[in-house]
C-alpha positions as CSV (number, residue, x, y, z in Angstrom):
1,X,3.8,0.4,20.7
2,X,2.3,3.2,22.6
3,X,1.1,7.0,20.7
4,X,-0.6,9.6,22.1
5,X,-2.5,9.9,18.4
6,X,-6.1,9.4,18.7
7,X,-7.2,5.7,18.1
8,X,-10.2,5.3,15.7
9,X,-13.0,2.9,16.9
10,X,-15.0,1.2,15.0
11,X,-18.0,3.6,15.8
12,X,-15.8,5.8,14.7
13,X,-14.7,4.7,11.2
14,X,-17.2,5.0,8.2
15,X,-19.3,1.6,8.1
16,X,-18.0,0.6,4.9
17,X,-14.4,0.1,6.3
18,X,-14.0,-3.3,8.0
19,X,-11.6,-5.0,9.8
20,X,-10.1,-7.6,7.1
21,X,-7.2,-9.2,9.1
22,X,-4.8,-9.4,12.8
23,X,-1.9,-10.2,10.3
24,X,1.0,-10.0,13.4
25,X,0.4,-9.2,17.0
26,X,-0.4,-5.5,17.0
27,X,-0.7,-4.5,13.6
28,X,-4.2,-5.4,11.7
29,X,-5.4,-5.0,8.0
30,X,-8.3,-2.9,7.1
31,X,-10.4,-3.0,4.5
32,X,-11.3,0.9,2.8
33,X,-11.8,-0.6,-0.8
34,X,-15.8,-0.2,-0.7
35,X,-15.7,3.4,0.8
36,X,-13.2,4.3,-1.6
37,X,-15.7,3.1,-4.1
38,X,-18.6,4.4,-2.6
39,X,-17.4,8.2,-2.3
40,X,-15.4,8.0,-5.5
41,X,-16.8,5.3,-8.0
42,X,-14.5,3.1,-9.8
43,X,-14.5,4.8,-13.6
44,X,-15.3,2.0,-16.0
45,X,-12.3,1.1,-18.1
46,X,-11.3,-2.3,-19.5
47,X,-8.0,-1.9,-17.5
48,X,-9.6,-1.3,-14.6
49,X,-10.1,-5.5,-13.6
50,X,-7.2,-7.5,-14.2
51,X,-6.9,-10.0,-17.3
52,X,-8.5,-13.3,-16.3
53,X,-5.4,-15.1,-16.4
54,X,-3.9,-13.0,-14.6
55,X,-2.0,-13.9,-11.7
56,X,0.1,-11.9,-8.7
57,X,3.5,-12.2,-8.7
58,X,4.7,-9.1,-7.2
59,X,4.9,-6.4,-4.6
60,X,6.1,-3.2,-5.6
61,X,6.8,-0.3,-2.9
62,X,6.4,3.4,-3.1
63,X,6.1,6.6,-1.4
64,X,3.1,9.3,-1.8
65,X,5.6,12.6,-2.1
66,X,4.5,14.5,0.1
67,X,2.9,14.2,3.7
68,X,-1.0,15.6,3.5
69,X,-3.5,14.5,5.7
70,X,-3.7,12.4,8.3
71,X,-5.3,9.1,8.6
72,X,-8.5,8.4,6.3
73,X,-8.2,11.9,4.5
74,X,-4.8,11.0,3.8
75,X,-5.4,8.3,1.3
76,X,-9.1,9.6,0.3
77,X,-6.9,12.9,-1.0
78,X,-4.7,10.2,-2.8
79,X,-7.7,8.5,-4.6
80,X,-9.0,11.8,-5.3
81,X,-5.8,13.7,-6.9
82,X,-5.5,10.8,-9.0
83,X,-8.7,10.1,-10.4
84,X,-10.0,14.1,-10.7
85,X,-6.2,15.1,-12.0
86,X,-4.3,12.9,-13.7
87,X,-7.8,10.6,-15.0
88,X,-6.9,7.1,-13.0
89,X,-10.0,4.9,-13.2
90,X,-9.6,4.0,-9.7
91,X,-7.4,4.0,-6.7
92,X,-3.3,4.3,-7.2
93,X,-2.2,1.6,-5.0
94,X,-3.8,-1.4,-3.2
95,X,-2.4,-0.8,0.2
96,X,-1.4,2.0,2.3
97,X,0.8,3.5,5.6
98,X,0.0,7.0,6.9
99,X,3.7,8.6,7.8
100,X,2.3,8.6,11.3
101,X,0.3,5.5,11.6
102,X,-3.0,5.1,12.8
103,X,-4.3,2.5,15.5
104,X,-7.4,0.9,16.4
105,X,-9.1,0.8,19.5
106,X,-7.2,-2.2,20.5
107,X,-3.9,-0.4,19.9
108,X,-2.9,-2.3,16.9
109,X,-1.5,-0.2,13.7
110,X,-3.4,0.1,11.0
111,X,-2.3,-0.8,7.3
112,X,-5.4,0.4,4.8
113,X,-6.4,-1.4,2.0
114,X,-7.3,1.2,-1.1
115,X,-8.2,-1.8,-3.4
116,X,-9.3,-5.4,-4.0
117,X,-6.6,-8.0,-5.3
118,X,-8.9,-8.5,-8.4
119,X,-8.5,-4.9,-9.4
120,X,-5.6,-3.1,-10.9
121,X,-4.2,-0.1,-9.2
122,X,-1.9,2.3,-11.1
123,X,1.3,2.6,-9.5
124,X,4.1,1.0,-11.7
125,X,3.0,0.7,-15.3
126,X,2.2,-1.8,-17.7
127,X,2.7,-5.2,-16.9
128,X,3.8,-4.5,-13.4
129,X,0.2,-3.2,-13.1
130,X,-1.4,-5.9,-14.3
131,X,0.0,-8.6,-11.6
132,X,1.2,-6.6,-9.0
133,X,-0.1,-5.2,-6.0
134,X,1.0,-1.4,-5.0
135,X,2.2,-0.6,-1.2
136,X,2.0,3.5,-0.6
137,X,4.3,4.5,2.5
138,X,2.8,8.2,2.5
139,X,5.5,11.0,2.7
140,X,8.3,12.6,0.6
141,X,10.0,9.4,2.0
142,X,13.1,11.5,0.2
143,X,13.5,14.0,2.3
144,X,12.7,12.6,6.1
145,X,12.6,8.9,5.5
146,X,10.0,6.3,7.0
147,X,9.0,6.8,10.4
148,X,9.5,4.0,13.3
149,X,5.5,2.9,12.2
150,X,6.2,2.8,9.0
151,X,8.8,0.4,9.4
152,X,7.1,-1.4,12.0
153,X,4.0,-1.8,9.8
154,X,6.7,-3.2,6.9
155,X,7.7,-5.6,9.3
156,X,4.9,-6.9,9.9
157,X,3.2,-6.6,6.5
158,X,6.5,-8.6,4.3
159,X,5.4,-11.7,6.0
160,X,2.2,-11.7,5.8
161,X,2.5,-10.6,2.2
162,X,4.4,-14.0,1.5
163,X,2.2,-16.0,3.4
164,X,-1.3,-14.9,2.6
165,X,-0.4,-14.7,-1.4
166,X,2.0,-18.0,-1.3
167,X,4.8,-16.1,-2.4
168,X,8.2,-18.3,-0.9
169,X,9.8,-16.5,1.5
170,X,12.8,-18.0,1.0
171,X,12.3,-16.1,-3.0
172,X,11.6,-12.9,-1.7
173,X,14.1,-11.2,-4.2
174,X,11.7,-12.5,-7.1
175,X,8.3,-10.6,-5.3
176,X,9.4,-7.8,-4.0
177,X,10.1,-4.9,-5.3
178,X,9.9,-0.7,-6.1
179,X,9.1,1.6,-8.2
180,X,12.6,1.9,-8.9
181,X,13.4,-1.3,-10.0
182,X,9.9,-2.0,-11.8
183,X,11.3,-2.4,-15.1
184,X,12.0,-5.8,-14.0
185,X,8.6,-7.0,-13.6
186,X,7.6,-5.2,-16.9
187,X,7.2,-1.8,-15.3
188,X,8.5,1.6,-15.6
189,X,11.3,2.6,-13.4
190,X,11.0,5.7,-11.4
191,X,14.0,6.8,-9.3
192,X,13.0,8.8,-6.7
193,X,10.4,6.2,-5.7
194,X,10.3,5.0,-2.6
195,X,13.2,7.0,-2.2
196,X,17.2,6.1,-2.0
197,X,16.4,5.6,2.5
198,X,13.9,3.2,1.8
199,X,15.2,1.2,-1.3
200,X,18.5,1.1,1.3
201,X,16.0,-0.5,3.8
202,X,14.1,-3.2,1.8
203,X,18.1,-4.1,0.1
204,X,19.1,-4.6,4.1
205,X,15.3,-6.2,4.8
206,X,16.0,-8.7,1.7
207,X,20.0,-9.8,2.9
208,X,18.7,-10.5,6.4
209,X,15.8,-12.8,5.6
């Protein structure tokens, strides 16, 4: 994919953010975790690390709401809404798309990681919390859908989900999921999340895998 959108290099990016992972041809994984925790410390809570026998069993998608920021600001304003507002110990979700994606000096999209698999993130409540992980597509996802990245970077990211985490692809129905829908891994259901569009695209993703 081409864009016009300026491509961050690694000069570029603060130091702590680091390549993790090429996980398909032109779409790679980066790692913001540490410079999340650097600029906004993790608050210390007994939730905030996941039970020791705790394992991951799910992937739940949402949408931010609204658009904000672009690229690194856009999910630093998440972390911070959440943490100075509504008192989060740390980041909402582990994962997350801008609405117009970002790309690397090598062209490939970027997909930023917020969080460390070992840490909670506070996305779908309760249980689901507790041994899922938490995708953000940002946007009010309601009102103009994902954008032709955003379902690129979804493309991409569903198999890499399955095979890096040893989730069977051929179960997919039984690790992936929304906010809508979280009740069923002992979450809270929240309807407008990631928006009717998008639950209509990961129902279509699911009956043609």
């Amino acid at each position: 994919m081409t864009t016009s959108k300026t491509r961050w290099t690694v000069s570029s990016l603060p130091p702590e953010i680091t390549l993790e992972a090429v996980i398909a041809p032109g779409v790679a994984l980066y790692d913001a975790s540490k410079y999340i925790q650097k600029v906004y410390p993790r608050k210390r809570s007994r939730k905030a690390i996941r039970p020791p026998k705790g394992n991951l069993e799910a992937l739940f998608v949402h949408h931010s709401g609204s658009l904000g920021r672009d690229e690194v600001a856009g999910f630093m304003g998440a972390v911070r809404f959440v943490m100075q507002h509504r008192g989060f110990p740390g980041a909402p979700y582990h994962f997350w798309v801008s609405h117009d994606p970002d790309y690397d000096e090598q062209g490939n999209l970027i997909i930023w990681r917020l969080a460390e698999d070992s840490y909670r993130a506070w996305h779908s409540g309760n249980k689901a919390n507790d041994m899922g992980l938490g995708l953000c597509l940002q946007g009010n996802l309601t009102r103009h859908g994902m954008s032709a990245g955003q379902e690129e970077a979804l493309e991409a990211f569903l198999p890499w989900v399955s095979q890096h985490y040893d989730w069977p692809w051929e179960k997919i129905k039984g690790w992936l999921g929304w906010h809508a829908i979280a009740s069923r891994w002992g979450g809270r259901d929240k309807k407008a999340c990631p928006s009717p569009k998008v639950e209509a695209w990961l129902r279509a993703y699911i009956s043609r895998t």
